[in-house]
N, C-alpha and C positions, 0 to 999 in steps of 0.2 A: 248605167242605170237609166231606164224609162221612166219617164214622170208626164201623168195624164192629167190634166186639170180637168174639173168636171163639179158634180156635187159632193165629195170629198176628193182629195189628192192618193191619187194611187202610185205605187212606184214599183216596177219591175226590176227585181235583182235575182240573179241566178235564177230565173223560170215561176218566180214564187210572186205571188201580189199581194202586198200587205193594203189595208186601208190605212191613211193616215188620217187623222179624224183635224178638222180644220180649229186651230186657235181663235178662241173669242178677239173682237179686240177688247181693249179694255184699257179705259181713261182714268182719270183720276180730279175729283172735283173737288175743292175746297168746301168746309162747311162755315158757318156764321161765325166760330172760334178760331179759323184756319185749317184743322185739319183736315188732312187730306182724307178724302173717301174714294173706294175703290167700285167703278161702276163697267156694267159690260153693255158693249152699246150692240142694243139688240136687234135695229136698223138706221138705216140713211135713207133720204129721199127727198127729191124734188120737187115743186107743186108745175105747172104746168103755166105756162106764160109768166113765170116769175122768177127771179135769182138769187129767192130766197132756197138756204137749203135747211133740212130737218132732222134731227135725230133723237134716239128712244132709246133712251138707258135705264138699266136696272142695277141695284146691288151686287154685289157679287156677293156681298156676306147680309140677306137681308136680317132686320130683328123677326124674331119669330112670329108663323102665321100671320108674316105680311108678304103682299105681290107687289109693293110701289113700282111702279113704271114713271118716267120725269122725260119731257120732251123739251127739249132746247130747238130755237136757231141757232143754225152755226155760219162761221165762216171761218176757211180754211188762210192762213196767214203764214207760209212756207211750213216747217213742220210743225209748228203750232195750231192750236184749234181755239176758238174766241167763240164761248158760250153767250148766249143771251136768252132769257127767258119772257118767254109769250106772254106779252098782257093785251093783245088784241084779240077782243073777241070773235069775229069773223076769224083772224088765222089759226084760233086756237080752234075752231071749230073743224077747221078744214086737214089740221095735224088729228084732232081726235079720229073725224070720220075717215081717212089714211090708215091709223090704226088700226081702227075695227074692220075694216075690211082686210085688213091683214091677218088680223085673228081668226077671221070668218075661212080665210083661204088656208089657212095653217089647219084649221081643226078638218076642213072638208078633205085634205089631203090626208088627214090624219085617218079620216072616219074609211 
């Protein structure tokens, strides 16, 4: 079997190419009670002269007629991940505008 990495995983078997459509990832956060809630994290990313890294998860099961997005610092700790939440304002400023220029590039590719 052939297997193409690209913007989905393709794999050649007998002459045929199936698209295989790529797995979210998806973590799992605790809430104020403990439990666990399931989230898919919808990017990763770096800021640019610093070693902080960032990421942007959502619900997987939102409550209705909501879009929550929640953005963490992370840092990676062998296969474990150590969330921290932005109370700086300049970094939260600079994960927001990160965002939105994400959104801006997803919708232009879209259009």
């Amino acid at each position: 079997m052939l297997t193409v990495q690209g913007e989905g995983d393709f794999a050649m078997a007998d002459n045929r190419v199936e698209l295989e459509e790529e797995q979210p990832e998806i973590i799992y956060i605790a809430d104020e009670d403990g439990n666990e809630e399931e989230f898919e994290v919808i990017m990763k990313f770096e800021v640019d002269g610093s070693d902080a890294k960032y990421m942007m998860v959502a619900p997987v099961e939102p409550e209705e007629d909501e879009t929550d997005v929640y953005a963490f610092r992370y840092e990676e700790d062998g296969d474990d991940i150590k969330l921290f939440v932005i109370q700086d304002d300049a970094e939260w400023e600079i994960v927001e505008e990160t965002f939105n220029t994400f959104v801006e590039e997803e919708e232009d590719a879209d259009a």
